[in-house]
C-alpha positions in Angstrom: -60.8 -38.6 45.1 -62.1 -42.1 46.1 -60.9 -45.1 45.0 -64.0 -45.8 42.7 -64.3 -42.3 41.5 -63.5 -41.5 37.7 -60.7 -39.7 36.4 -60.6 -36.9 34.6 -61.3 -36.7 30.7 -58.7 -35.8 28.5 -60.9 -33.1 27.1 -60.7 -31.6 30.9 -57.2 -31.5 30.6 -56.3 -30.5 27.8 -58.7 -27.1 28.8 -57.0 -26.6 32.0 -53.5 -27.3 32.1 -51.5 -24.7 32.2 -48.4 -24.8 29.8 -48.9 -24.5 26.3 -49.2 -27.6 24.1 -49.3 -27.9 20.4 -50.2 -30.8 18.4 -48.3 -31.0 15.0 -49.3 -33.4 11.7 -46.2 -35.5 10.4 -46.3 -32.3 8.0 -45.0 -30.2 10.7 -49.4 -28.4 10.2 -51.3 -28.0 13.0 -53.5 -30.2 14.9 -54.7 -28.9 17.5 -53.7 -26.4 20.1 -54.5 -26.1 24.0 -56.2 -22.7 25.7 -52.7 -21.8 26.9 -51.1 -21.8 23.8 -53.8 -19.5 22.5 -53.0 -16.9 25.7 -50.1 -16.9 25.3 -49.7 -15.9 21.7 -53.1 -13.9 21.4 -55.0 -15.6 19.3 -58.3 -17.9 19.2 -58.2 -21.7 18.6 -59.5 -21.9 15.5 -57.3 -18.9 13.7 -53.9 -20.0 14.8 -54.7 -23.5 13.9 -55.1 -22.0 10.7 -51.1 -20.5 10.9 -48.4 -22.4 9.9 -46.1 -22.9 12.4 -43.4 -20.9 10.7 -45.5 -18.0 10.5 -45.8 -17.3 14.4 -42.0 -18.0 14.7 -39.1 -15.6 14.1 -37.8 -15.4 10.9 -34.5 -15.4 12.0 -34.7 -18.4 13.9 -34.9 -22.2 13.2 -38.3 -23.5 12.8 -40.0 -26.5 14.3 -40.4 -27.2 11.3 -40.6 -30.1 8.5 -36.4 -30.7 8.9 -37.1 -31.4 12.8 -40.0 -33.6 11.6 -37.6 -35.6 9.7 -35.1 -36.3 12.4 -37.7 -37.5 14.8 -38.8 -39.6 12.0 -35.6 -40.9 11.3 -34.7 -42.0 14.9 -31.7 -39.4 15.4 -33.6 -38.4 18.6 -36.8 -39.5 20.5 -37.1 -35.5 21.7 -35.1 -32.2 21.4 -35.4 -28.8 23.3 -34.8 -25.3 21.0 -35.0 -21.7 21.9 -37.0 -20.1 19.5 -38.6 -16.6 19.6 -42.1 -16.6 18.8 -44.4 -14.1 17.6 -47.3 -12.7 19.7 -50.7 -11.5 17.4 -49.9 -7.3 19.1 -46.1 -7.8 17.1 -44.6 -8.3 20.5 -41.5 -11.1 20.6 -41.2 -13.7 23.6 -38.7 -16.2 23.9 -39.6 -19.6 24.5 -38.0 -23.3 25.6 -39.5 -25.6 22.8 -39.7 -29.3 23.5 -40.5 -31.6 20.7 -41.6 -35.2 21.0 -42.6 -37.8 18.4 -45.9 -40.0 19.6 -46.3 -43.1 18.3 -49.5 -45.5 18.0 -50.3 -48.5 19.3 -48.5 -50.3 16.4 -45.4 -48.4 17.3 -45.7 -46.4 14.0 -44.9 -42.5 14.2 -48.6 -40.8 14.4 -48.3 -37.3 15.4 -45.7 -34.5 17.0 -46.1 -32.4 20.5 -44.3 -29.3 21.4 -44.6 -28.3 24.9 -43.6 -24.0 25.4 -42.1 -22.6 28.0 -41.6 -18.6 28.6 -37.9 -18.4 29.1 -38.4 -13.9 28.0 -37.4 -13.0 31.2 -34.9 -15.5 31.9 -33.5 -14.4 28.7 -33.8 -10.6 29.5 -31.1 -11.3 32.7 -29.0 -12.6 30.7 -28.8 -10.2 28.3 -28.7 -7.9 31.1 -25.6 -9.8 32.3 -23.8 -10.3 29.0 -24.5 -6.0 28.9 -22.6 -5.5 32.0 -20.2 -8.1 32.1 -19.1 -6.0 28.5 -19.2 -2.6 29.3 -17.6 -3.3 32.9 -14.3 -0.8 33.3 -12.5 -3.5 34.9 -11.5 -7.1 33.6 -14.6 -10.1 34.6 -14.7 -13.2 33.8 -17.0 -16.3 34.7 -15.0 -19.9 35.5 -16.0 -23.5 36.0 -14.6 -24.6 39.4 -11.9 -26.2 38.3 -10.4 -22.7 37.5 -11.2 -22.5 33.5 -12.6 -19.3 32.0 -15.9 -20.1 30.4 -16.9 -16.5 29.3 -14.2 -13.1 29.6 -14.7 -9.2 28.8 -13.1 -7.5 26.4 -11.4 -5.5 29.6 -9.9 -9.1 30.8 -8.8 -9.3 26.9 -7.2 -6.1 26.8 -5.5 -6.5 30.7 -3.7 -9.7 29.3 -3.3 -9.6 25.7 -5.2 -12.3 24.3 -8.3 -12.8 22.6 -11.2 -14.4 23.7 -11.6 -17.3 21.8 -7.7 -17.8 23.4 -8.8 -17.2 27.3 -11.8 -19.5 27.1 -11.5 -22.9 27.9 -7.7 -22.3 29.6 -6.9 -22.2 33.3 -6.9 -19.1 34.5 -3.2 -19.9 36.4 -2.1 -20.3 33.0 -0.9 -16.6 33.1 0.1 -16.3 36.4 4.2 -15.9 36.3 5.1 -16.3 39.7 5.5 -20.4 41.5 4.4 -18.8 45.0 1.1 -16.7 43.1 0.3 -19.9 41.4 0.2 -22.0 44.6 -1.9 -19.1 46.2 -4.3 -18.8 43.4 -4.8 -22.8 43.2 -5.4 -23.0 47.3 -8.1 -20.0 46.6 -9.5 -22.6 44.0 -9.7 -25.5 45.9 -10.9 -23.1 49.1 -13.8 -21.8 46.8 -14.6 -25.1 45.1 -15.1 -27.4 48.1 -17.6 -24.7 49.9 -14.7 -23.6 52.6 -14.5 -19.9 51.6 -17.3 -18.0 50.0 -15.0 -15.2 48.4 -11.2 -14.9 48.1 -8.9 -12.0 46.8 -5.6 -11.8 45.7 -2.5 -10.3 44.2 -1.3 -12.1 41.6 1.7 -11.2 39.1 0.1 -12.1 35.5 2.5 -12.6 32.3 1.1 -10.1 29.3 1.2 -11.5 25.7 4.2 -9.0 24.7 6.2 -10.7 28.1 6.0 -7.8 30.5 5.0 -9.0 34.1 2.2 -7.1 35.8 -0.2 -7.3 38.9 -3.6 -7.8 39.3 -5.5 -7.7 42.0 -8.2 -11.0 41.4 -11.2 -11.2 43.3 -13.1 -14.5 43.0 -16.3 -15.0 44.3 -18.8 -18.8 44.5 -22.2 -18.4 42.9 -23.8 -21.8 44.4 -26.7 -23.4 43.1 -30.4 -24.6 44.6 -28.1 -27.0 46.7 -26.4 -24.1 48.1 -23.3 -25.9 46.4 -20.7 -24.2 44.6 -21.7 -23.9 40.8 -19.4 -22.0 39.3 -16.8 -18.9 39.9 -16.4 -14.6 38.9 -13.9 -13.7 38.7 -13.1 -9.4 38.7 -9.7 -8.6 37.5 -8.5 -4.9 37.8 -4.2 -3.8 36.8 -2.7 -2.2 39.9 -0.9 0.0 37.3 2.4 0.4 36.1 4.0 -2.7 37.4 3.5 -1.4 40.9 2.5 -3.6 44.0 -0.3 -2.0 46.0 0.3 0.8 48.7 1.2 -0.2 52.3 -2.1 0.9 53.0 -4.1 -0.7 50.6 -2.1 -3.7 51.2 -2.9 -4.2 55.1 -6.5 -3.4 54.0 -6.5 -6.2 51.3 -4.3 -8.6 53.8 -7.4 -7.9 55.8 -10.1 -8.7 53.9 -8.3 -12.5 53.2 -8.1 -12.8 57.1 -11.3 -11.7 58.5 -14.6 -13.1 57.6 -16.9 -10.1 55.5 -19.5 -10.1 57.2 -19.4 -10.3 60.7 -15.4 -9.2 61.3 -14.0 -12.2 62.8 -11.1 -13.9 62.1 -11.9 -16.6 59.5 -10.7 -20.1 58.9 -7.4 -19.3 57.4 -6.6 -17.2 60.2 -8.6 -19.5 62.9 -5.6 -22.6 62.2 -2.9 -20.1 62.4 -3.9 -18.7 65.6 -4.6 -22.4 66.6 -1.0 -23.6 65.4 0.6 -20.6 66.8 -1.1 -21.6 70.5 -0.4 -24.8 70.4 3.4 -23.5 70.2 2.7 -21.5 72.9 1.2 -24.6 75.0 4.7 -25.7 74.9 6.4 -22.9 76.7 3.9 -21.7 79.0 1.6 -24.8 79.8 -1.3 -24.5 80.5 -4.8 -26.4 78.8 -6.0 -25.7 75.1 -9.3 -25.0 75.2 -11.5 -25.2 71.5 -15.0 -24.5 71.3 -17.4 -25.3 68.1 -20.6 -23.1 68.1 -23.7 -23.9 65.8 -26.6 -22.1 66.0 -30.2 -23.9 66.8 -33.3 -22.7 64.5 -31.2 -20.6 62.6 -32.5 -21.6 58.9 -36.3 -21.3 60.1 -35.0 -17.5 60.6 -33.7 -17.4 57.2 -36.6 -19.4 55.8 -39.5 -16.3 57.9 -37.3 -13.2 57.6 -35.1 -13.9 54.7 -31.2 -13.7 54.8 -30.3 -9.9 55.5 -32.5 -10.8 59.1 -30.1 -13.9 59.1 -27.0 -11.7 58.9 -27.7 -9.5 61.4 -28.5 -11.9 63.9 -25.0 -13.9 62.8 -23.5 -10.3 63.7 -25.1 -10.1 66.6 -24.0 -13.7 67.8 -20.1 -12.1 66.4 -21.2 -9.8 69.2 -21.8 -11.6 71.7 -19.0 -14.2 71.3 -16.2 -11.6 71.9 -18.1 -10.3 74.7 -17.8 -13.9 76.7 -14.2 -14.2 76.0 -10.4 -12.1 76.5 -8.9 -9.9 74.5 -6.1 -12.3 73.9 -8.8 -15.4 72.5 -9.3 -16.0 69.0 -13.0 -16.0 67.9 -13.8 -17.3 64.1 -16.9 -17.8 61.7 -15.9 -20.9 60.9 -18.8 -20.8 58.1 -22.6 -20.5 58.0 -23.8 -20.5 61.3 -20.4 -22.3 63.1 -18.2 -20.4 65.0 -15.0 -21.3 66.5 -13.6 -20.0 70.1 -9.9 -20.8 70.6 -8.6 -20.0 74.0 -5.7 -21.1 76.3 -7.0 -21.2 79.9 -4.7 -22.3 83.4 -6.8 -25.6 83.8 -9.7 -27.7 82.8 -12.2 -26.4 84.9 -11.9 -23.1 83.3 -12.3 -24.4 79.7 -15.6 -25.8 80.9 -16.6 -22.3 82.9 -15.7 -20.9 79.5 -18.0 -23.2 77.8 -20.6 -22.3 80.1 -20.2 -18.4 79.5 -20.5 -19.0 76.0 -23.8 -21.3 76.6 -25.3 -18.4 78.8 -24.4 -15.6 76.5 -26.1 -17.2 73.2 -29.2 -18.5 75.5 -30.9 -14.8 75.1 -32.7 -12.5 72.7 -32.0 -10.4 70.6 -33.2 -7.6 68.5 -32.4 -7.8 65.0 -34.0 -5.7 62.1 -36.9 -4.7 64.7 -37.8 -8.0 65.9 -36.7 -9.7 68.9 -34.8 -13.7 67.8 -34.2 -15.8 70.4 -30.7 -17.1 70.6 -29.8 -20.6 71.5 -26.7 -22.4 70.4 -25.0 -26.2 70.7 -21.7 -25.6 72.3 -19.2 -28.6 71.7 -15.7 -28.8 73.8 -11.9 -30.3 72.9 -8.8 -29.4 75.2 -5.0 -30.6 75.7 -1.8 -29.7 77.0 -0.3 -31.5 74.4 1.4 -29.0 72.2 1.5 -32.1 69.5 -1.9 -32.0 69.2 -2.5 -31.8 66.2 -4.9 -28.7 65.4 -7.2 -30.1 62.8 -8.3 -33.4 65.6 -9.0 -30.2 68.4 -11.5 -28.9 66.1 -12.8 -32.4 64.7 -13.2 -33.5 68.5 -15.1 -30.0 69.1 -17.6 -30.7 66.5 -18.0 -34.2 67.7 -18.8 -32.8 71.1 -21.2 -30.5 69.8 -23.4 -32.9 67.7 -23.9 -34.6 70.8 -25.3 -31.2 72.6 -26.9 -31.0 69.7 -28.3 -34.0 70.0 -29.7 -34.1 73.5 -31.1 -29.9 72.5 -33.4 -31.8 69.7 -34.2 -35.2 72.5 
């Protein structure tokens, strides 16, 4: 549109915009309602201008009605939101986000009201969903804020531990746990899970019942992030181990496992990644030798997420797994280190051979690979820290490492 050219008439937009728009008296009686309004409940202009407002609402909810009026009036807000359910002209029910705003006139002076609709019926329709199988879940689930506080538990929860509902929510949920050494666990899992380190943790925790007996639960709590890709809140599943008993040998290693190894792709993750790395750093000390860390990010991997969608992205991440325990030994700890970083921890007889591993790691990522039925190109930043300081401590290896492989990174992108 040029500079000089006119814009729109009101009239125009009101016709075409999209989201519904009524226009409301200082009665609370309609004004005047837009062409989405009137597809979306069914009706022409002229016959639900006509209608009270109440009359297309539910009857068993408020009402934008004369009382809402009346606080706008009076100041108490300049706007409010409400979920109402409105009625459609075939009988059918959708739930809508109502905002409400007072406009004034050029004197200031309150002139009319405009609520703005928005279809929240399927949003709503998940959540019932979600409310139906959180409830009828056989095993105990719960949804917590990251600080560790149940904001919503099942009735299974309720009946694991003893207490009601309106007793669980709001509390921490290491209030229960009866054991110094399971509480330390369960908050390390929290702080893990809140600052984005771990994705998923799961434990077995000894839990305090109402009547006093102890008991075990094994606690699985997994992140739900939001459009940042930021932790948002927690769930938390909770199922009893039964009759006081810890878990089978079996079951145990299995579970043991699980908190070791990264779910996805099998290696070892962070957790196990600085044990490994303390535990060769020990090692340094008796048998020499140079410490070799490698940091591995992957180039272009979110445009592959972005075209082919994640399960694409996770296969190629195995395949990368793949690759990485193909260009080391047997005796070398390889680690997701999270999202697309991995973490190669080897001790080597001398410097040159940290930086030919480096290079076999370079060469083994610069390839393609067929994932899903499509052929990805591979290419990875490789960053490098060594010593044969065993006092080096482990944390400034892997800091140096990813220092060393923002500058690769760097010069890929130059």
């Amino acid at each position: 549109m040029g500079d000089d050219a006119s814009p729109l008439p009101f009239d125009a937009i009101w016709r075409q915009v999209v989201g519904p728009i009524a226009v409301l008296d200082l009665q609370a009686r309609h004004v005047d309602v837009n062409p989405a309004m009137c597809r979306m409940l069914g009706y022409d202009r002229d016959e639900l201008i006509k209608r009270d407002p109440v009359d297309v609402i539910h009857p068993d909810d408020e009402p934008v009605g004369r009382q809402n009026v009346d606080r706008l009036l009076a100041g108490e807000f300049d706007s409010f939101p409400v979920e109402v359910r409105l009625l459609h002209s075939d009988g059918s029910v959708l739930w809508v986000l109502v905002q409400t705003s007072l406009i004034r006139d050029d004197e200031g002076a309150p002139a009319l009201v405009v609520c703005q609709f928005h279809d929240i019926t399927r949003y709503r329709e998940l959540l019932l969903l979600w409310r139906q199988t959180v409830s009828n879940a056989p095993i105990g689930m719960a949804l917590l804020d990251l600080d560790g506080r149940w904001t919503e538990v099942n009735e299974k929860l309720c009946e694991l531990v003893g207490y009601d509902r309106e007793e669980l929510v709001g509390s921490p949920c290491t209030g229960l746990v009866d054991d110094a050494e399971d509480q330390s666990q369960h908050r390390s899992a929290l702080t893990a899970l809140r600052e984005g380190r771990e994705t998923s943790a799961t434990l077995e925790v000894r839990f305090r019942h109402r009547d006093g007996d102890q008991f075990w639960l094994l606690t699985r709590l997994s992140v739900v992030p939001g459009a940042d890709d930021q932790p948002v809140y927690l769930v938390g599943q909770y199922e009893s181990l039964g009759g006081g008993a810890r878990l089978s040998e079996e079951r145990l290693d299995r579970l043991t496992r699980m908190a070791l190894h990264d779910p996805l792709t099998g290696l070892a993750n962070r957790a196990l990644l600085i044990d490994r790395l303390e535990h060769e750093l020990a090692e340094l000390g008796e048998r020499g030798g140079v410490l070799a860390v490698l940091m591995i990010d992957l180039d272009r991997f979110k445009p592959v997420n972005d075209r082919y969608g994640h399960p694409v992205g996770d296969q190629l991440l195995i395949a990368v797994a793949q690759e990485l325990i193909s260009a080391v030994r047997g005796t070398d700890t390889v680690a997701r280190f999270g999202g697309d970083e991995f973490v190669v921890v080897a001790r080597v007889p001398d410097f040159a051979e940290a930086d030919a591993l480096r290079d076999r790691v370079v060469q083994r990522l610069v390839s393609d690979a067929v994932v899903c039925g499509r052929s990805l190109s591979m290419c990875a930043s490789v960053g490098l820290s060594t010593t044969q300081n065993p006092k080096t401590p482990g944390h400034f290896l892997i800091g140096r490492a990813d220092q060393d492989m923002y500058r690769v990174k760097h010069r890929h992108r130059g």
